[in-house]
MARBA-3410 file (N, C-alpha, C, O; in Angstrom, 1 decimal):
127
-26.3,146.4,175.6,-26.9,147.2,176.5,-28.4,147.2,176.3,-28.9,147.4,175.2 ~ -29.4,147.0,177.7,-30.9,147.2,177.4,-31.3,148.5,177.4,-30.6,149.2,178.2 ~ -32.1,149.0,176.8,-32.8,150.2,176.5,-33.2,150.3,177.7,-33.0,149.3,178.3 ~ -33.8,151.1,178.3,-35.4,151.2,179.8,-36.4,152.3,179.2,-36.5,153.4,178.9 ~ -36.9,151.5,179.4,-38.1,152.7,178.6,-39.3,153.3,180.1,-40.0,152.7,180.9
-38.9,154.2,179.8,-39.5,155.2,180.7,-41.1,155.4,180.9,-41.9,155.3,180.0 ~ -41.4,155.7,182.1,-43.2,156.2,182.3,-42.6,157.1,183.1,-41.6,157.1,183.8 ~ -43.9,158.1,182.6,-44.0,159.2,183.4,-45.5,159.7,183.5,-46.0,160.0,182.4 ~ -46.3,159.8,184.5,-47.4,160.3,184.6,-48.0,161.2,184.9,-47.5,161.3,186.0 ~ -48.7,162.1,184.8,-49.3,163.4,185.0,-50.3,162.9,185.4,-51.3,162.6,184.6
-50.4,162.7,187.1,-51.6,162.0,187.5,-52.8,162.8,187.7,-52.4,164.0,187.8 ~ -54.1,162.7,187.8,-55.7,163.2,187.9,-55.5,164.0,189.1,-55.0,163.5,190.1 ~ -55.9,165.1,189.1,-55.8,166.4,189.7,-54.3,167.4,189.5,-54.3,168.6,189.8 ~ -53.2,166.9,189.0,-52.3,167.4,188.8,-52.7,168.1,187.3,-53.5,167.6,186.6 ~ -52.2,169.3,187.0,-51.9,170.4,186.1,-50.4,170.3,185.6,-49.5,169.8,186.3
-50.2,171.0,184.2,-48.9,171.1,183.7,-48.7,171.9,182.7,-48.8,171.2,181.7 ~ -48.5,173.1,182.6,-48.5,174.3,181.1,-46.9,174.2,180.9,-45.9,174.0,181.6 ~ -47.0,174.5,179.8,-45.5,174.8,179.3,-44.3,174.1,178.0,-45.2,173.5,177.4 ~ -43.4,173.8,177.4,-42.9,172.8,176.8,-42.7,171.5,177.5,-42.4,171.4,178.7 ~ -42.9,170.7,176.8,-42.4,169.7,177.6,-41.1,168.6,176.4,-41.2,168.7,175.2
-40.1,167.9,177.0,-39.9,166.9,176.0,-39.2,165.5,176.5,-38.2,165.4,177.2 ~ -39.6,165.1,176.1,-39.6,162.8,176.6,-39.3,162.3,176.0,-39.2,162.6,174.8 ~ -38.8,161.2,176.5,-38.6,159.8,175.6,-39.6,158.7,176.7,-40.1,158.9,177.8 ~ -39.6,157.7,175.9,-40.3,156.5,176.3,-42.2,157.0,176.5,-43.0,157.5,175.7 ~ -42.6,156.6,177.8,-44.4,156.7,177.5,-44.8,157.9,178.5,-44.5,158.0,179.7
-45.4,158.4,177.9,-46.1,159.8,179.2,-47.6,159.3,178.9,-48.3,159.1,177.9 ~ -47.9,159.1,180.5,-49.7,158.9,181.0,-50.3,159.9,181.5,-50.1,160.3,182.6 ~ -51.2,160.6,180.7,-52.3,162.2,181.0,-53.3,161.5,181.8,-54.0,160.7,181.2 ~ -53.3,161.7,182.9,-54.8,161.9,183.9,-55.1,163.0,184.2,-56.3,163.3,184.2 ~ -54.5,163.8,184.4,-54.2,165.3,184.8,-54.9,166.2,183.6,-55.7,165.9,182.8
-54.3,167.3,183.9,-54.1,168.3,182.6,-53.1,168.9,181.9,-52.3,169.4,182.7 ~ -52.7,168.9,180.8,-51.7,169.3,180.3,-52.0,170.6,179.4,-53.0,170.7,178.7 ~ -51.2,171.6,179.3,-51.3,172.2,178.0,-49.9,173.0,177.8,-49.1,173.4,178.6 ~ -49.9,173.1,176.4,-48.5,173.8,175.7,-47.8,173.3,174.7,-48.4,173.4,173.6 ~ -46.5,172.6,174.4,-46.3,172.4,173.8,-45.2,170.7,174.2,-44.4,170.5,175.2
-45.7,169.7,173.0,-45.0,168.1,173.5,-44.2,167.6,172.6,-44.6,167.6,171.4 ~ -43.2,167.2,172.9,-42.3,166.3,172.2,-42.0,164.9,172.8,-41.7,164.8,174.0 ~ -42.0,163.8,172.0,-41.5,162.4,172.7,-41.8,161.2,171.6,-41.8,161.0,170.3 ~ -42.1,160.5,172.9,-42.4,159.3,172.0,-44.3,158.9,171.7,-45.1,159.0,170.8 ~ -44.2,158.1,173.2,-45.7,157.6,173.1,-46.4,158.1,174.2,-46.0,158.0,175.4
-47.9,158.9,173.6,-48.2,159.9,175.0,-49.9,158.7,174.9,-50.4,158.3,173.9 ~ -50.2,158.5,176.2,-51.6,158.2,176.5,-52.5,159.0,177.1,-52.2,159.2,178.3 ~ -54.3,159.7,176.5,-54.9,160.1,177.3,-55.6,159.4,178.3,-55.8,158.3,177.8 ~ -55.8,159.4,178.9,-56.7,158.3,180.0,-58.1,159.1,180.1,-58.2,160.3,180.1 ~ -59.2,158.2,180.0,-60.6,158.7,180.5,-60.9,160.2,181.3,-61.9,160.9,181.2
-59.8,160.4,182.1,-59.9,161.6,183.0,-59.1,162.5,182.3,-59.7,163.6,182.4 ~ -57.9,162.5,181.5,-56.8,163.4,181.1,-57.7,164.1,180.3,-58.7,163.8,179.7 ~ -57.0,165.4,180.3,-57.4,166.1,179.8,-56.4,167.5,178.7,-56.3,168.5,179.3 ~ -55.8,167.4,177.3,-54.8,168.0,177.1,-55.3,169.2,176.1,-56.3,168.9,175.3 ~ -54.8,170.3,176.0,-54.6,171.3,174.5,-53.4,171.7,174.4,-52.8,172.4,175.2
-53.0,171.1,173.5,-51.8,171.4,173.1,-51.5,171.4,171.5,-52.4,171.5,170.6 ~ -50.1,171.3,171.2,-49.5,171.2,169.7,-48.3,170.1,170.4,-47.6,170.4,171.4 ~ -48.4,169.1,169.6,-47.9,167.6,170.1,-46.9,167.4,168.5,-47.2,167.8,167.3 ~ -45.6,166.5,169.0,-44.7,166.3,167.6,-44.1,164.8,168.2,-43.0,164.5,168.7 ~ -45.7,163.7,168.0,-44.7,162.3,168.9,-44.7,161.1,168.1,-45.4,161.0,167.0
-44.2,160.3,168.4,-44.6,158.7,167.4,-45.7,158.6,167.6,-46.4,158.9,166.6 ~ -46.5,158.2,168.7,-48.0,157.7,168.7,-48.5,158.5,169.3,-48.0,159.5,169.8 ~ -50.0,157.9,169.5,-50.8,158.7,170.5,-52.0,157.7,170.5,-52.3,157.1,169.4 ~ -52.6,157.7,171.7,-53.8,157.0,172.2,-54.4,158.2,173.1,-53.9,158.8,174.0 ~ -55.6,158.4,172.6,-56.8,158.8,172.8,-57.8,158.4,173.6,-58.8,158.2,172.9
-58.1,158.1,175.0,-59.1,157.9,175.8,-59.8,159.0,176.3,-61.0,158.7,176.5 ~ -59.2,160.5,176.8,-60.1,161.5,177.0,-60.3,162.2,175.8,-60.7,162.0,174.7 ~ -59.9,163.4,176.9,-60.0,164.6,175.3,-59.0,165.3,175.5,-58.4,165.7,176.5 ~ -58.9,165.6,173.9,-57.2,166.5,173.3,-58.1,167.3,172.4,-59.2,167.0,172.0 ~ -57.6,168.4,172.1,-57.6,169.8,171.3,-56.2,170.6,171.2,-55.5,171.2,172.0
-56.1,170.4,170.2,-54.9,171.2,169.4,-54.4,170.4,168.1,-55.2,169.8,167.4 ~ -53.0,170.5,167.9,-52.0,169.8,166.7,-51.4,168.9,167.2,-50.7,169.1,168.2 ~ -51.7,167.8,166.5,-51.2,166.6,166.6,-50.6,166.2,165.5,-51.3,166.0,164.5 ~ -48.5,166.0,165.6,-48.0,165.2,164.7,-47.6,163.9,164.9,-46.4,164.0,165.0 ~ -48.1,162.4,164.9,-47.8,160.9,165.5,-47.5,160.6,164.1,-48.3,160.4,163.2
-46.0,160.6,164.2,-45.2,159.7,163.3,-45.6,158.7,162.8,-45.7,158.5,161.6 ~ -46.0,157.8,163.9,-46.8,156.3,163.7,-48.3,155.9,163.5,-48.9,155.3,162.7 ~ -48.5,156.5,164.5,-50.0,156.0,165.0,-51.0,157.1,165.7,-50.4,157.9,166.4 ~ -52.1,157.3,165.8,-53.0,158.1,166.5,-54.1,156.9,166.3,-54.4,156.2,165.2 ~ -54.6,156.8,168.0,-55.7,155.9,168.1,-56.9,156.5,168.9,-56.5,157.0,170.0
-58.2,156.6,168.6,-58.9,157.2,169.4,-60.0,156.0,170.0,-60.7,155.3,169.3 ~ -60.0,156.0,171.5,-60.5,155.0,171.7,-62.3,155.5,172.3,-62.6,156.7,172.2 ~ -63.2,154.5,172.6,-64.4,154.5,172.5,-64.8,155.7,173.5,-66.0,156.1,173.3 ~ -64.3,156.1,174.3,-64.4,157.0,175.4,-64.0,158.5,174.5,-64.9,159.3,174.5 ~ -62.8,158.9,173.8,-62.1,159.4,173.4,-62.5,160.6,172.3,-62.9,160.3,171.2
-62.2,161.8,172.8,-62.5,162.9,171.6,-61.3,163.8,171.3,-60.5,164.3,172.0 ~ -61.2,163.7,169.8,-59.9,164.3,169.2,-60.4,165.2,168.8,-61.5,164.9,168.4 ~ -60.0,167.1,168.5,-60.5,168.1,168.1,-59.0,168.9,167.7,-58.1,169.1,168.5 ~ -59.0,169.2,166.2,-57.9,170.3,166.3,-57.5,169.8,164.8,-58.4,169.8,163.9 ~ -56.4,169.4,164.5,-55.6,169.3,163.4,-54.7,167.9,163.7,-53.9,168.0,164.6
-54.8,166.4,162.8,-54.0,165.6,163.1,-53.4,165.7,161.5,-53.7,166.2,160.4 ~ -52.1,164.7,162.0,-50.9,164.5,161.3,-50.3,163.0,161.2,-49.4,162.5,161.8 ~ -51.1,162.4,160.2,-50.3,161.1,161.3,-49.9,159.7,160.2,-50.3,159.7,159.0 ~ -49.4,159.0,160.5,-49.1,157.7,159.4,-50.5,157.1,160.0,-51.5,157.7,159.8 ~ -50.5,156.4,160.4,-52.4,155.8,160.7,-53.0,156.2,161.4,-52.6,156.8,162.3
-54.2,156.0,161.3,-55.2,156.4,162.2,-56.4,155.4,162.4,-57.0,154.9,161.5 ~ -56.6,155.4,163.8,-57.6,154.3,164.1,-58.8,155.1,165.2,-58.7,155.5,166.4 ~ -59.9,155.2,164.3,-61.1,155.6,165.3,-61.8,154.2,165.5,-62.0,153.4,164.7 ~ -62.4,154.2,166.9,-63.1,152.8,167.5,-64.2,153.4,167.6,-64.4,154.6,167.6 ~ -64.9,152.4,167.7,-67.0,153.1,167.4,-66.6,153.5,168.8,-65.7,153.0,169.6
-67.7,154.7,168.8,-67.6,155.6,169.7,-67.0,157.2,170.2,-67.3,158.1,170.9 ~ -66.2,156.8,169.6,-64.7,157.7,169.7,-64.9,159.0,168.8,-65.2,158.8,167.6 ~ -64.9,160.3,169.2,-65.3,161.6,168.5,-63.9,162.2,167.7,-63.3,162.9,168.5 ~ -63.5,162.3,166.5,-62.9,162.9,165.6,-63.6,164.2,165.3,-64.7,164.4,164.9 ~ -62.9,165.0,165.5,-63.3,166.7,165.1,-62.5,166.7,164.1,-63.3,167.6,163.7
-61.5,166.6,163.0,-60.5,167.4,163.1,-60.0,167.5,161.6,-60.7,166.8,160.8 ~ -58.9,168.3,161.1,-58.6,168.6,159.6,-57.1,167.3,159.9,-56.0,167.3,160.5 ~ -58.2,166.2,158.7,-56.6,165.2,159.2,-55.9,164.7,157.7,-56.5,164.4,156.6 ~ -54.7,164.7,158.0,-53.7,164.6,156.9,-52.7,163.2,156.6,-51.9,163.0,157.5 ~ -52.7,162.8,156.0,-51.4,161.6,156.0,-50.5,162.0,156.3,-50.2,163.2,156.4
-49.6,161.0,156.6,-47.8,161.7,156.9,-47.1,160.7,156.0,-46.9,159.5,156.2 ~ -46.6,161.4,155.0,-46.1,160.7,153.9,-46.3,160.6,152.5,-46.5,161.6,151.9 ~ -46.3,159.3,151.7,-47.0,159.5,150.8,-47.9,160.5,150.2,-48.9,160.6,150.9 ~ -48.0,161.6,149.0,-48.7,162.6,149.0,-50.0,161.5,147.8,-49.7,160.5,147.2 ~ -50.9,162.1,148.0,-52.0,161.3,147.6,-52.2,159.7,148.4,-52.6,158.8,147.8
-52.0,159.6,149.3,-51.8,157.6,149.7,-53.4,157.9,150.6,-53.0,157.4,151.7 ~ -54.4,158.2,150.8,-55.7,158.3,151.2,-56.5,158.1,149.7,-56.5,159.1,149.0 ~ -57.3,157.0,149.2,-57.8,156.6,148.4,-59.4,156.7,148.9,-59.8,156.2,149.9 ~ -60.2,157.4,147.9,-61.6,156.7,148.6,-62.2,155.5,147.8,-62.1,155.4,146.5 ~ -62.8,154.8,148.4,-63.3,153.7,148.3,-64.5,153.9,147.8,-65.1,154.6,148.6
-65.2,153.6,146.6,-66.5,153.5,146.0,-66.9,152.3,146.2,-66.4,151.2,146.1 ~ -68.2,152.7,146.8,-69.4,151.3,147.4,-70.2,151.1,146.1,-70.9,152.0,145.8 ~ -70.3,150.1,145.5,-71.4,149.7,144.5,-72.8,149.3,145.3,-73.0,149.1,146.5 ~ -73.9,149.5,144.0,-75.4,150.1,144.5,-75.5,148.0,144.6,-74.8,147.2,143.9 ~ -76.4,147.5,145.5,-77.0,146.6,145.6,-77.4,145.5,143.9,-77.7,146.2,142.9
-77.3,144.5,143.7,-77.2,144.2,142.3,-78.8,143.7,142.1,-79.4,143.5,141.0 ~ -79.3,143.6,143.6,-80.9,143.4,143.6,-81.4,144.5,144.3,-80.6,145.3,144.9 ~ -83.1,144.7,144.1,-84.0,145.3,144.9,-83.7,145.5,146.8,-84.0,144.4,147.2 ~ -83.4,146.1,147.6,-83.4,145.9,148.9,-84.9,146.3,149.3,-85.4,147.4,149.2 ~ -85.5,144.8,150.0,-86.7,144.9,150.4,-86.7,145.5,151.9,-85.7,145.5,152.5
-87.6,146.0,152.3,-87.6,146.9,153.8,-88.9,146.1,154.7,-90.1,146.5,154.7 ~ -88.5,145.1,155.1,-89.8,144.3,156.2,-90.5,144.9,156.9,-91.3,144.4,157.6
END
């Protein structure tokens, strides 16, 4: 048996308060706020969401404010501002893209390592 993986859109000028819960892909043009469950949600340039979110992914093109938990993935794209609290197994900010937020791993406890830059092993000259 094939799976069908579902869209569902919340098109630009449309509004939406309340729980919601999905499977397959939900598209924000619109507005959304309240509370999300599913799989894979996309903001689009125009969407606009605040909410507390509990999904596999998430792509970032407008703006979101609230809690975000993406199982998998959270991506914020060049247009894209994240503000609130994320949760997430990866995360990908693209130049441009605005990160506000208190962000956590999902898993591993300590698996965020920081990386030490060593100083230059010569003089850096300034032309």
């Amino acid at each position: 048996m094939v799976k069908k993986n579902s869209l569902s859109i919340i098109d630009d000028g449309f509004a939406v308060e309340g729980t919601m819960e999905f499977s397959g892909e939900l598209l924000i043009r619109g507005r959304l706020s309240g509370k999300v469950a599913g799989d894979t949600v996309t903001i689009a340039e125009e969407g606009t969401v605040n909410a507390d979110m509990q999904i596999k992914r998430m792509t970032v093109g407008g703006r979101f404010e609230g809690e975000v938990k993406a199982e998998e993935e959270l991506v914020v794209l060049p247009n894209g501002h994240c503000r609130g609290k994320v949760i997430c197994k990866n995360l990908v900010v693209q130049e441009g893209g605005i990160l506000n937020a208190d962000v956590s791993h999902l898993g591993r406890p300590g698996a965020y390592h920081e990386k030490k830059i060593s100083l230059p092993a010569k003089d850096v000259i300034d032309l």
